[in-house]
ROTIMI-334567 format. One record per residue: x, y negated, z of N, C-alpha, C, O, CB in turn; residue in three letters; residue number from 1. Coordinates in Angstrom, 3 decimals. Glycine has a CB too. Layout:
% residues N
- n_east / n_north / n_up / ca_east / ca_north / ca_up / c_east / c_north / c_up / o_east / o_north / o_up / cb_east / cb_north / cb_up / aa / i
- X / Y / Z / X / Y / Z / X / Y / Z / X / Y / Z / X / Y / Z / ALA / NUM $
...
//
This chain:
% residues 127
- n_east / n_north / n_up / ca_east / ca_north / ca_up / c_east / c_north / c_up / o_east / o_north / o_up / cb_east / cb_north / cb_up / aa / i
- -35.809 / 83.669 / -143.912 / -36.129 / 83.819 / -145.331 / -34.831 / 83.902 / -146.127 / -33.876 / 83.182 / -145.838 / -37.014 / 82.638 / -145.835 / UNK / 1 $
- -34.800 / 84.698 / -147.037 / -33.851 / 85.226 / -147.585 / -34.000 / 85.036 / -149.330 / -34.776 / 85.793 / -149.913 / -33.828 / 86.641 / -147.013 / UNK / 2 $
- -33.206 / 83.975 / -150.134 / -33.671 / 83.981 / -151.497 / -32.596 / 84.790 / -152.319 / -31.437 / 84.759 / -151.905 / -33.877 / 82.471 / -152.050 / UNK / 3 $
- -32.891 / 85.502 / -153.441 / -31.689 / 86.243 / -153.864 / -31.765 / 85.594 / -155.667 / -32.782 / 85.301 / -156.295 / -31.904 / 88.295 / -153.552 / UNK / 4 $
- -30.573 / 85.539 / -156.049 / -30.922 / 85.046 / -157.628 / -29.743 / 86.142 / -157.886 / -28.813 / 86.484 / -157.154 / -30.676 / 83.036 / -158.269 / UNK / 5 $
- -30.164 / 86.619 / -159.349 / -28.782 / 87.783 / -159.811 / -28.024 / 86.732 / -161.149 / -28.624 / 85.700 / -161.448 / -29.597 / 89.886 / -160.711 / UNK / 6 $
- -26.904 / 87.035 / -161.772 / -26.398 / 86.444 / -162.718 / -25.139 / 87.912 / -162.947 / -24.642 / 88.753 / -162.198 / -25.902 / 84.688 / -162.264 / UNK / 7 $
- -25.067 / 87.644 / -164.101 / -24.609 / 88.426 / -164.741 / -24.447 / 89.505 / -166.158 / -23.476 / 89.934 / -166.782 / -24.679 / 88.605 / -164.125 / UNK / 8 $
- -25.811 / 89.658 / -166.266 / -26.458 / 90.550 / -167.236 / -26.070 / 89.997 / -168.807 / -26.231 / 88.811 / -169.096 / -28.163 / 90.544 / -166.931 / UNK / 9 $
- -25.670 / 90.749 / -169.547 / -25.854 / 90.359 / -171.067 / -25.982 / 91.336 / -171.582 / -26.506 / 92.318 / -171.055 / -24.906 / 89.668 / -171.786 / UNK / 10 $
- -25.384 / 91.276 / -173.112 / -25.624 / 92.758 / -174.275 / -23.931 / 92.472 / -174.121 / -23.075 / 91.590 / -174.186 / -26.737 / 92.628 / -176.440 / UNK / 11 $
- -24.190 / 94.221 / -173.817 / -22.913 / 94.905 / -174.192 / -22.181 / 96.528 / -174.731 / -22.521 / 97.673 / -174.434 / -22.443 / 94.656 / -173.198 / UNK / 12 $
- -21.354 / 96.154 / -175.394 / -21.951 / 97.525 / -175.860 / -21.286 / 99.031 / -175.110 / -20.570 / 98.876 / -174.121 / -21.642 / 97.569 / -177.585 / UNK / 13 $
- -21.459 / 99.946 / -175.439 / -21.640 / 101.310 / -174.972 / -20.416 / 101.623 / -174.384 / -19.604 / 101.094 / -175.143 / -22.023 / 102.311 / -176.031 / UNK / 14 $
- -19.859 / 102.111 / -173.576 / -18.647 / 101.807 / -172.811 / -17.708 / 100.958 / -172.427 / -16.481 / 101.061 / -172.397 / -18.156 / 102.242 / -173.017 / UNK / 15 $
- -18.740 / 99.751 / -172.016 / -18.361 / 98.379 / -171.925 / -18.393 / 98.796 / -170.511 / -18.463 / 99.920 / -170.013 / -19.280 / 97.061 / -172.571 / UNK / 16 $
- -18.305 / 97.235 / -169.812 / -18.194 / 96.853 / -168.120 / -19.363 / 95.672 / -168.071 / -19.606 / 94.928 / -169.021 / -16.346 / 96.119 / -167.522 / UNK / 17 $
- -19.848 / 95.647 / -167.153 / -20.409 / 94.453 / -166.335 / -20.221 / 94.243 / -165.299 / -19.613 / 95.228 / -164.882 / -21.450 / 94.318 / -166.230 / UNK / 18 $
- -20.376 / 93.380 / -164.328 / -20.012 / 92.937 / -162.670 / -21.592 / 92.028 / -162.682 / -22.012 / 91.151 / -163.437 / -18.070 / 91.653 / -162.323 / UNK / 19 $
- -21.997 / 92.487 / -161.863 / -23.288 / 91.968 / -161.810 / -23.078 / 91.513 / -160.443 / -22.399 / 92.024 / -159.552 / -24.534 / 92.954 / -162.113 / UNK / 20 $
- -24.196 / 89.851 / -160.446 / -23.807 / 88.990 / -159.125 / -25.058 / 89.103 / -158.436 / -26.086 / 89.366 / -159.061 / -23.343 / 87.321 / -159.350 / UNK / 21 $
- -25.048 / 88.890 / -156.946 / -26.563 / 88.619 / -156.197 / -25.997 / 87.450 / -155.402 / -25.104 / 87.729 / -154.602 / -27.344 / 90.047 / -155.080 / UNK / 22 $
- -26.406 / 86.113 / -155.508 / -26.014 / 85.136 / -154.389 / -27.571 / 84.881 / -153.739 / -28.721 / 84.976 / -154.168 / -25.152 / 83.554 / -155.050 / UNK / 23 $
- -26.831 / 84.445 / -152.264 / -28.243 / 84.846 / -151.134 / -28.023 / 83.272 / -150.673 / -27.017 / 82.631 / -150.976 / -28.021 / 86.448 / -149.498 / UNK / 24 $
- -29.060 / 82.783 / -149.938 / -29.332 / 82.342 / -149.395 / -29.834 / 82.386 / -148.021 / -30.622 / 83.256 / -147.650 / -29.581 / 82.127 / -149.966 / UNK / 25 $
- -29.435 / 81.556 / -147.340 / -30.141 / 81.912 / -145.742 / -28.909 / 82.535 / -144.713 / -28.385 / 83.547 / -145.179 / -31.575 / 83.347 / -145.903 / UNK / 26 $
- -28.505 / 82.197 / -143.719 / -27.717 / 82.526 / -143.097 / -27.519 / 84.218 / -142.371 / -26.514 / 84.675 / -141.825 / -27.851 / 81.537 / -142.398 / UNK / 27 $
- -28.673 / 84.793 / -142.572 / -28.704 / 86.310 / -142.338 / -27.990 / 86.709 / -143.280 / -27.305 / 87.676 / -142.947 / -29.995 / 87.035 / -142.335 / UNK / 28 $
- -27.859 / 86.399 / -144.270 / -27.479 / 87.400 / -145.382 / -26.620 / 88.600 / -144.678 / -26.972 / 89.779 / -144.658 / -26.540 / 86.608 / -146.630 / UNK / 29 $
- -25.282 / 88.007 / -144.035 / -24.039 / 88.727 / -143.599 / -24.670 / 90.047 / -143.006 / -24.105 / 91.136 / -143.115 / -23.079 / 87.832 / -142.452 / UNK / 30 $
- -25.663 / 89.902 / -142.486 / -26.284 / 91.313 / -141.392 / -27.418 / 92.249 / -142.552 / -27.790 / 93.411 / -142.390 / -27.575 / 90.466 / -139.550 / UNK / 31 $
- -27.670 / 91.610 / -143.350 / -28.851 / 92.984 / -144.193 / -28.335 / 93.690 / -144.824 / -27.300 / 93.266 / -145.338 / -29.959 / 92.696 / -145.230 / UNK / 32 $
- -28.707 / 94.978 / -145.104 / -28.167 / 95.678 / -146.229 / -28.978 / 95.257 / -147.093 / -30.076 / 94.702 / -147.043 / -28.051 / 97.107 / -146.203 / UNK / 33 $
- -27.953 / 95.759 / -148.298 / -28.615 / 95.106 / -150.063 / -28.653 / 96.589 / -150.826 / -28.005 / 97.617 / -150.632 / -27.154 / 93.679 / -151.240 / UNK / 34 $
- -29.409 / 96.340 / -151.514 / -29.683 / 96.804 / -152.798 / -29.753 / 96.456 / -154.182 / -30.177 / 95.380 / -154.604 / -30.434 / 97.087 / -152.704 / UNK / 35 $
- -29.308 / 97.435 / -154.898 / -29.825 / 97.549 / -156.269 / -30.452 / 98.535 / -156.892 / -30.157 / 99.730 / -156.861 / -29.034 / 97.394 / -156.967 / UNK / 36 $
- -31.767 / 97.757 / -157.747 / -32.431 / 98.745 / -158.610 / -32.919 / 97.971 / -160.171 / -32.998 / 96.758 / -160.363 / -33.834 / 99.366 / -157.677 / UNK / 37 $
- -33.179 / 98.977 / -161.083 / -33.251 / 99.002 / -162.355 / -34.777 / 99.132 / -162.823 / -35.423 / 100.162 / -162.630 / -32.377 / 100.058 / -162.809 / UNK / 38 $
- -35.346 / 97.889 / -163.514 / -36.493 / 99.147 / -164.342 / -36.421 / 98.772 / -165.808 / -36.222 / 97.588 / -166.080 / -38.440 / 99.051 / -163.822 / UNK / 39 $
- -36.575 / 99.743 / -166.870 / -36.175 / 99.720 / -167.903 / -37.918 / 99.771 / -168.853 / -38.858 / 100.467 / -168.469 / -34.962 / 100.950 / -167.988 / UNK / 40 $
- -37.947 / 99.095 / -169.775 / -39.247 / 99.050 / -170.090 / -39.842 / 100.262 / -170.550 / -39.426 / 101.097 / -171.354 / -39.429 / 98.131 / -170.955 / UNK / 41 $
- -40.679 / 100.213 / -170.024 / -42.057 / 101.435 / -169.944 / -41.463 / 102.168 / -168.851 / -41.840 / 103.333 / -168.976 / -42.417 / 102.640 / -171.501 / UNK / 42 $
- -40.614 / 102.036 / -167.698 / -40.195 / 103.333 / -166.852 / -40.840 / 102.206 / -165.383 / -41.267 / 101.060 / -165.522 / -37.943 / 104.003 / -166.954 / UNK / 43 $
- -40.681 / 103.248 / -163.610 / -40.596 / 102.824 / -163.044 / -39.472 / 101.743 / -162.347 / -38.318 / 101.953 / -162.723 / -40.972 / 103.503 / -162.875 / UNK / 44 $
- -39.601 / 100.904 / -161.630 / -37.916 / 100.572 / -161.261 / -37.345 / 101.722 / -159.748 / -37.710 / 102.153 / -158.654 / -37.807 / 98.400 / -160.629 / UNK / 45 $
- -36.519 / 101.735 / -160.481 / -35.589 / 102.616 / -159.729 / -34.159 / 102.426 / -159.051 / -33.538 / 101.436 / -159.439 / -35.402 / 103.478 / -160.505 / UNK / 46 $
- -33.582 / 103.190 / -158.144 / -32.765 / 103.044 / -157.007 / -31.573 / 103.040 / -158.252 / -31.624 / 103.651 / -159.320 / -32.837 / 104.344 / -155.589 / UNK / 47 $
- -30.334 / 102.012 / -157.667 / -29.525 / 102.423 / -158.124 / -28.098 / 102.295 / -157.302 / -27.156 / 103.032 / -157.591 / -29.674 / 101.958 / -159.229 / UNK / 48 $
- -28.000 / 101.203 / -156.149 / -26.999 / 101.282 / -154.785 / -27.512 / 100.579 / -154.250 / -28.190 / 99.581 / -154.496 / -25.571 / 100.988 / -154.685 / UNK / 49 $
- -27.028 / 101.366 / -153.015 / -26.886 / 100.108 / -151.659 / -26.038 / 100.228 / -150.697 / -25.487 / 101.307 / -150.479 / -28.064 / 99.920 / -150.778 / UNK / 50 $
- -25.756 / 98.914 / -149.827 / -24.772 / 99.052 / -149.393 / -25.086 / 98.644 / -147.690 / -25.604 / 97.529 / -147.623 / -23.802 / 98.295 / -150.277 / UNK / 51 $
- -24.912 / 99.214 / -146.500 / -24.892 / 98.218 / -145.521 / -24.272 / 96.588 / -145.238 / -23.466 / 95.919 / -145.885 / -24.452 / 98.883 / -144.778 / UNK / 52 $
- -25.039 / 96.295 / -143.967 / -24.746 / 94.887 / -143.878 / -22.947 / 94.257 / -143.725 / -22.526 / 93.108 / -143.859 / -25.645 / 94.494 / -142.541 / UNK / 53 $
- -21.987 / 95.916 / -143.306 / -20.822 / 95.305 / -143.449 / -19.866 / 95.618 / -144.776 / -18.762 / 95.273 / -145.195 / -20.179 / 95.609 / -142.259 / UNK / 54 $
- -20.748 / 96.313 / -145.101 / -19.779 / 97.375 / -146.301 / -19.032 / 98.590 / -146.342 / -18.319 / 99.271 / -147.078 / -18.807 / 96.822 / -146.736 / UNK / 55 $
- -19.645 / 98.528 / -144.950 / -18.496 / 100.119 / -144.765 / -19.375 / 101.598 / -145.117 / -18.852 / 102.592 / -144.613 / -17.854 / 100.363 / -142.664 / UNK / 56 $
- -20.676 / 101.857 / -145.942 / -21.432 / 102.475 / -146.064 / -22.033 / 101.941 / -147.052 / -22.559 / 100.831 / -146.984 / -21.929 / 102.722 / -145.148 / UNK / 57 $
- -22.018 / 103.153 / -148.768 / -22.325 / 103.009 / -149.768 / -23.284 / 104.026 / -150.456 / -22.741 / 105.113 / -150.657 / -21.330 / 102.812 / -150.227 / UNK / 58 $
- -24.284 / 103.956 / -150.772 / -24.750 / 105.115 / -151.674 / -25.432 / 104.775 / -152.850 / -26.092 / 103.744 / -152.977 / -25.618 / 105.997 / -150.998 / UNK / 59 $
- -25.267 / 105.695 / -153.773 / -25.382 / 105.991 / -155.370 / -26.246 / 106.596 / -155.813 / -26.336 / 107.704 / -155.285 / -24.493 / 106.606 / -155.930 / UNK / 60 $
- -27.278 / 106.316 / -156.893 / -28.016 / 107.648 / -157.412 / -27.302 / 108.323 / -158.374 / -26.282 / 107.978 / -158.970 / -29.364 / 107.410 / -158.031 / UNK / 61 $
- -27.720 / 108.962 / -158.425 / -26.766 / 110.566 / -159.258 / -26.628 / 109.847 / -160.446 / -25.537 / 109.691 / -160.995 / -27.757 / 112.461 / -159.618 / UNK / 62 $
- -27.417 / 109.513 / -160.761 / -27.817 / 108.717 / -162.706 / -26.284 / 107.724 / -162.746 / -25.686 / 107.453 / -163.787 / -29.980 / 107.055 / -162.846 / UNK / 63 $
- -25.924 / 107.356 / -161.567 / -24.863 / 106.458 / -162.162 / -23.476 / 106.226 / -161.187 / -22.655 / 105.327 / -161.003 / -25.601 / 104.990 / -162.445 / UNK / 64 $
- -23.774 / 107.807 / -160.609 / -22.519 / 107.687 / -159.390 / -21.370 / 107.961 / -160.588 / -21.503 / 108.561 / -161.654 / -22.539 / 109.163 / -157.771 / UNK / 65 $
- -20.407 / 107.417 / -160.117 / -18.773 / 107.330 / -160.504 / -18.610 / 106.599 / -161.511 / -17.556 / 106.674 / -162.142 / -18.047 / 108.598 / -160.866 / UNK / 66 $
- -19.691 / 105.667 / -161.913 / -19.635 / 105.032 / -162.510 / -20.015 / 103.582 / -162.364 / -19.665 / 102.717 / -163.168 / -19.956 / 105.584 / -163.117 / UNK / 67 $
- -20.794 / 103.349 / -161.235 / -20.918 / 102.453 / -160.591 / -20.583 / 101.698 / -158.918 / -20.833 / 102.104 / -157.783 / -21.760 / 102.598 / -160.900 / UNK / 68 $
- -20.208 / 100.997 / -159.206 / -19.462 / 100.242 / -157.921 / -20.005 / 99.147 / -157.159 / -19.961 / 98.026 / -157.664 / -18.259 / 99.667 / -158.319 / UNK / 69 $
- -20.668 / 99.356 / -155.660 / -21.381 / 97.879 / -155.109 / -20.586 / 97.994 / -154.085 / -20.329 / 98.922 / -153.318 / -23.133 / 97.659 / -154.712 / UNK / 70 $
- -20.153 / 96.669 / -154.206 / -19.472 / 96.102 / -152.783 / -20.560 / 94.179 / -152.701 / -21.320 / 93.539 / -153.428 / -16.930 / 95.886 / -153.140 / UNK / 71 $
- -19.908 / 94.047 / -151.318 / -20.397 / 92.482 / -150.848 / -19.211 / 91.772 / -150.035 / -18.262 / 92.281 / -149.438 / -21.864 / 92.533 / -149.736 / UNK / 72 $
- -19.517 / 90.645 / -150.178 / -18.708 / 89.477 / -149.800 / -19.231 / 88.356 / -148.663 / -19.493 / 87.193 / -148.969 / -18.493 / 88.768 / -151.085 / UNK / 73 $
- -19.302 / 88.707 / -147.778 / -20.820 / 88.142 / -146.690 / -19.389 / 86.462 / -146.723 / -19.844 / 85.323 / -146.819 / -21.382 / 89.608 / -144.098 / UNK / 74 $
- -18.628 / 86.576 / -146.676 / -18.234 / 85.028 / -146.526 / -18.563 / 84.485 / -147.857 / -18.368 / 83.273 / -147.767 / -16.583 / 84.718 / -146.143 / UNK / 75 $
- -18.957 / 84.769 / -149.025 / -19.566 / 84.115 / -150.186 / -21.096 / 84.107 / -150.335 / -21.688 / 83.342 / -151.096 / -19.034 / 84.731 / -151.344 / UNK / 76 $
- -21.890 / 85.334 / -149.279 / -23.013 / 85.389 / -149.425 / -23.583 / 85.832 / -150.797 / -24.497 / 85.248 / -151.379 / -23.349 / 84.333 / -149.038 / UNK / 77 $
- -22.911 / 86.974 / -151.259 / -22.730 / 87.614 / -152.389 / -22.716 / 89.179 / -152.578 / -22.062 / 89.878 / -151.804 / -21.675 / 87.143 / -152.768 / UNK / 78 $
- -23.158 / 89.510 / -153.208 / -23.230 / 91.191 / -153.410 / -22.904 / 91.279 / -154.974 / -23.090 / 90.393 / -155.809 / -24.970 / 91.994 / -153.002 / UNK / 79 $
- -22.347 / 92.622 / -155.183 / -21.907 / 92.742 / -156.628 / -22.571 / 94.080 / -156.943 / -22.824 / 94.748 / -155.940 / -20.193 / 92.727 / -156.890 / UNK / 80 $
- -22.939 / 94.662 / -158.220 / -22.753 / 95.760 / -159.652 / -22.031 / 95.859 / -159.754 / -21.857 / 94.772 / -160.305 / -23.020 / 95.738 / -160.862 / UNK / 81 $
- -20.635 / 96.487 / -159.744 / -19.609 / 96.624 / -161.088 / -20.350 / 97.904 / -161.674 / -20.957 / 98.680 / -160.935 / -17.670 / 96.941 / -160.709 / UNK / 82 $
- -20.249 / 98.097 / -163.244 / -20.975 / 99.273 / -163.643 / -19.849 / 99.388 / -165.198 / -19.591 / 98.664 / -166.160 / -23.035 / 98.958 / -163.850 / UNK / 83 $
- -19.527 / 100.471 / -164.798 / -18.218 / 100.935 / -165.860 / -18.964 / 101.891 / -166.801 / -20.055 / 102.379 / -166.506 / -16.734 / 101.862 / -165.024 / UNK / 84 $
- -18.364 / 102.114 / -167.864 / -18.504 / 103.140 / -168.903 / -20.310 / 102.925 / -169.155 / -21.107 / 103.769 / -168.746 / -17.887 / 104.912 / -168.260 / UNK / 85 $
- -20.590 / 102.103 / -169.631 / -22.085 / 101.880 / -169.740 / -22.933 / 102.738 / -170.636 / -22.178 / 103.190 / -171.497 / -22.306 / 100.563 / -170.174 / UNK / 86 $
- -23.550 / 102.953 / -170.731 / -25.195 / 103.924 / -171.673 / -25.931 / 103.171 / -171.949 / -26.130 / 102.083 / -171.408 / -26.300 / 105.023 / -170.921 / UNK / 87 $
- -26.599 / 103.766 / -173.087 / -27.709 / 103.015 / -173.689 / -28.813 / 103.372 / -172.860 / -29.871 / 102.760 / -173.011 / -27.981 / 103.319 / -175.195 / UNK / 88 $
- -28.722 / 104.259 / -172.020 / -29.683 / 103.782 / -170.879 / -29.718 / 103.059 / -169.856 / -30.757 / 102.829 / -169.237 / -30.014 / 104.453 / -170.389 / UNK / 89 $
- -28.499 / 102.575 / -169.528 / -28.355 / 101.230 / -168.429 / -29.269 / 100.343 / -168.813 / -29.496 / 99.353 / -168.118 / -26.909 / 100.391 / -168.388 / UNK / 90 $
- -29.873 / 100.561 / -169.891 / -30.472 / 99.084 / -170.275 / -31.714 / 98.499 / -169.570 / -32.758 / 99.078 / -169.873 / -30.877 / 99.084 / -171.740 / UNK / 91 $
- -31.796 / 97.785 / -168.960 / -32.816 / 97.701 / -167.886 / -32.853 / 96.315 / -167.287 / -31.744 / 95.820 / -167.488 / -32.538 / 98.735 / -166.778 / UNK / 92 $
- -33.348 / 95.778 / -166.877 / -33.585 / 94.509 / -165.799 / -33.661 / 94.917 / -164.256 / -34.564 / 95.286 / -163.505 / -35.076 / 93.734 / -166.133 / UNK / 93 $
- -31.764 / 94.588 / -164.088 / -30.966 / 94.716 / -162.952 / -31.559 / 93.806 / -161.839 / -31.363 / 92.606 / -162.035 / -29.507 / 94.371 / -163.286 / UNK / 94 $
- -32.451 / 94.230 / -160.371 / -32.493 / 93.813 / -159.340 / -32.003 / 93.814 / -158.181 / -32.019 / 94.900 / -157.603 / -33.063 / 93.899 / -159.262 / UNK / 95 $
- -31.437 / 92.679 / -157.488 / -30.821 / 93.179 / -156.126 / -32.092 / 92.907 / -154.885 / -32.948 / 92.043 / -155.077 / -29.207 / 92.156 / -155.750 / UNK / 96 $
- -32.081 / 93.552 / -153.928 / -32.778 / 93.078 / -152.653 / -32.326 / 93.224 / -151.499 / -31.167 / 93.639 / -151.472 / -33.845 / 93.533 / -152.488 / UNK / 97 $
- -32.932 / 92.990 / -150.272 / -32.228 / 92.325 / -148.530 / -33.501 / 93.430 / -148.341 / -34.512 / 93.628 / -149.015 / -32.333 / 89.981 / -147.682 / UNK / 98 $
- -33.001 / 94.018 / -147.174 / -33.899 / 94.273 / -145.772 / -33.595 / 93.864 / -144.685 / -32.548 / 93.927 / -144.042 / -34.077 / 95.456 / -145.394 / UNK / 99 $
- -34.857 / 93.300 / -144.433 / -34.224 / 92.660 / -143.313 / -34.458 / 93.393 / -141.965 / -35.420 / 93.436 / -141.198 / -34.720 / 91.250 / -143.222 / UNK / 100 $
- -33.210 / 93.960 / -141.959 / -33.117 / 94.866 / -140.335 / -31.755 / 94.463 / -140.053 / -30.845 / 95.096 / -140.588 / -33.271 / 96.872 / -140.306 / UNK / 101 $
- -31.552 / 93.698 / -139.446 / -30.328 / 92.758 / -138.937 / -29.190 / 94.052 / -138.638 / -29.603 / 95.002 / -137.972 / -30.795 / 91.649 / -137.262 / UNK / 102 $
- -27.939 / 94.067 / -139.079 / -26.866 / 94.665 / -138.769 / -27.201 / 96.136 / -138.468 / -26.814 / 96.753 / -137.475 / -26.237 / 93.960 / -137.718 / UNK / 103 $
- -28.248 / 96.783 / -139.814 / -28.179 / 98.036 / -139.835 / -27.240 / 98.734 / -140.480 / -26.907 / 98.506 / -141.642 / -29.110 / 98.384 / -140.154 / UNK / 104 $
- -26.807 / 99.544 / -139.822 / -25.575 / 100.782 / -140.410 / -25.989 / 101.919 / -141.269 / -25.316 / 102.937 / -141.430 / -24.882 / 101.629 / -139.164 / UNK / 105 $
- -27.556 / 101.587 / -142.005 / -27.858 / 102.506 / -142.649 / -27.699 / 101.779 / -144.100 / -27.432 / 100.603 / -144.346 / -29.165 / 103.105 / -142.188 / UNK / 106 $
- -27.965 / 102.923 / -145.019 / -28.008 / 102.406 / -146.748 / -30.028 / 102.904 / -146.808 / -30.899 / 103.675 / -146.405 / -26.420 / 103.874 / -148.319 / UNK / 107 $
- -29.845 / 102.233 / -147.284 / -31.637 / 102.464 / -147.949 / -31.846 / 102.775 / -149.573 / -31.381 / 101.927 / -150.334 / -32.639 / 100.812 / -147.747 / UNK / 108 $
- -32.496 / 103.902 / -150.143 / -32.637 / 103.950 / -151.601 / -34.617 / 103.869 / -152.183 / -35.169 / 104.183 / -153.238 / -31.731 / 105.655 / -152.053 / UNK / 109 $
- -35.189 / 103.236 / -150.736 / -36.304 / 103.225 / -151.289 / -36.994 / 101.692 / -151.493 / -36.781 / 100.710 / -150.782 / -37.056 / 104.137 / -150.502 / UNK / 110 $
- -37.747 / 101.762 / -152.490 / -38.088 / 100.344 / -152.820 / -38.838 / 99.484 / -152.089 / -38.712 / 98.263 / -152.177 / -38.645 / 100.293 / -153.851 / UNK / 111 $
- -39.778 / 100.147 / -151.219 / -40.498 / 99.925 / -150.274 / -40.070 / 98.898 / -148.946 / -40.617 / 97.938 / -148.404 / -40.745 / 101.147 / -149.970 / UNK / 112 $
- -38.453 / 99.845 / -148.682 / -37.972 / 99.527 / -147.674 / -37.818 / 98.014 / -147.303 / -37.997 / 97.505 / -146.196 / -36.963 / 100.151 / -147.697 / UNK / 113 $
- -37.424 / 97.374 / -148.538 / -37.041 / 96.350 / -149.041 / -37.671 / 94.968 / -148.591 / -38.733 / 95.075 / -149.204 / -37.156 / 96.601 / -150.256 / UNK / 114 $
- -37.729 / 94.171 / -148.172 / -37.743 / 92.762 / -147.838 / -38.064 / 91.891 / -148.792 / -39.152 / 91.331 / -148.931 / -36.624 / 92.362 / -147.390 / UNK / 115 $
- -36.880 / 91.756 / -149.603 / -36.629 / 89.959 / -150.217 / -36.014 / 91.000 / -151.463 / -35.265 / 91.972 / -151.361 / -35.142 / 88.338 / -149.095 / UNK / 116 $
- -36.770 / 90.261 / -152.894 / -36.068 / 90.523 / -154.327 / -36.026 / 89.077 / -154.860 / -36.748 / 88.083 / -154.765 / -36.981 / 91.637 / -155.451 / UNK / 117 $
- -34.510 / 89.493 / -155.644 / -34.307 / 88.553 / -156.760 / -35.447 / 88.610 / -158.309 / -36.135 / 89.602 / -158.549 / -32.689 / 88.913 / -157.174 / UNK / 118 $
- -35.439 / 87.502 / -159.102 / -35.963 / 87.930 / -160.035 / -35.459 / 88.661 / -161.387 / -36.211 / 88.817 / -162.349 / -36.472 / 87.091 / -160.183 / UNK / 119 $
- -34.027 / 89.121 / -161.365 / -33.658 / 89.896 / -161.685 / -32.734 / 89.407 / -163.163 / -32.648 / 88.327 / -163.748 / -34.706 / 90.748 / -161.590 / UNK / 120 $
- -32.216 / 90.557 / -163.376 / -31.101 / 89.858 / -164.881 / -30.898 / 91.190 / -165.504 / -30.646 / 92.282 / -164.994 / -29.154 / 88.969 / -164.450 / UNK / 121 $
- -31.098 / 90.770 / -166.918 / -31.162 / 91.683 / -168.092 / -30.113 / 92.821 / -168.807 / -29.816 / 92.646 / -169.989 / -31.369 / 90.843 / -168.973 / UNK / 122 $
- -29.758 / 93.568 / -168.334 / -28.640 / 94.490 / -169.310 / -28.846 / 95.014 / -170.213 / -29.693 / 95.881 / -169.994 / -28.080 / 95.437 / -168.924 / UNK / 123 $
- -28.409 / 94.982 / -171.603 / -28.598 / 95.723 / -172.758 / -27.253 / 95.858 / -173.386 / -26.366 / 95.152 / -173.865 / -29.612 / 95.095 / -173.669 / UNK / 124 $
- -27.649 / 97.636 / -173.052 / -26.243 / 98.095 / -174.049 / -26.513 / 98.272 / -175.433 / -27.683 / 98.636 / -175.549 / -25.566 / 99.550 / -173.649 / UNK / 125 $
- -25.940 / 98.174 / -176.543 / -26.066 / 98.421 / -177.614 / -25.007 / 99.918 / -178.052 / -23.856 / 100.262 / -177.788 / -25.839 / 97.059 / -178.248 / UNK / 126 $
- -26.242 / 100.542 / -178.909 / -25.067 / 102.282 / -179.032 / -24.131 / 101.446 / -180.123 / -23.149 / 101.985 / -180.634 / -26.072 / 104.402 / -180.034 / UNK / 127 $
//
């Protein structure tokens, strides 16, 4: 069992930065790949990175490649957001999640795939 809590999220405004946190619980963490996804009110939630279980394999949705950055820290049991140059559409309630497929070398962008979610943390950019 795998618990995820996010921290990070506030109001910020429109070409600001955030570093968004996922701390895990449970000694698998080091082997799942993680994710992040977004849902913004009235929309679906949607893909936004993930990363394999070592880090050496990253992918982006278009909506926020080169502008967003996930890496992890398996000796902190930690996954990060960095999300640069922000939009007033970032604004959304940021989720991370685990699949649990022990020391897969793949990235996953579907929601389904997914295992274990945090309950998530709030971003609001202001224009």
């Amino acid at each position: 069992q795998v618990q995820l809590v996010e921290s990070g999220g506030g109001l910020v405004q429109a070409g600001g930065s955030l570093r968004l946190s996922c701390a895990a619980s449970g000694r698998t963490f080091s082997s799942y790949p993680m994710g992040w996804f977004r849902q913004a009110p009235g929309k679906e939630r949607e893909f936004v990175a993930s990363i394999n279980w070592s880090g050496g394999s990253t992918y982006y949705a278009d909506s926020v490649k080169g502008r967003v950055t996930i890496s992890r820290d398996n000796a902190k049991n930690t996954v990060y957001l960095q999300i640069n140059s922000l939009k007033f559409e970032d604004t959304a309630v940021y989720y991370c999640a685990a699949r649990g497929a022990h020391y897969s070398g793949s990235v996953y962008y579907t929601s389904a795939l997914y295992d274990y979610w945090g309950q998530g943390t709030q971003v609001t950019v202001s224009s």
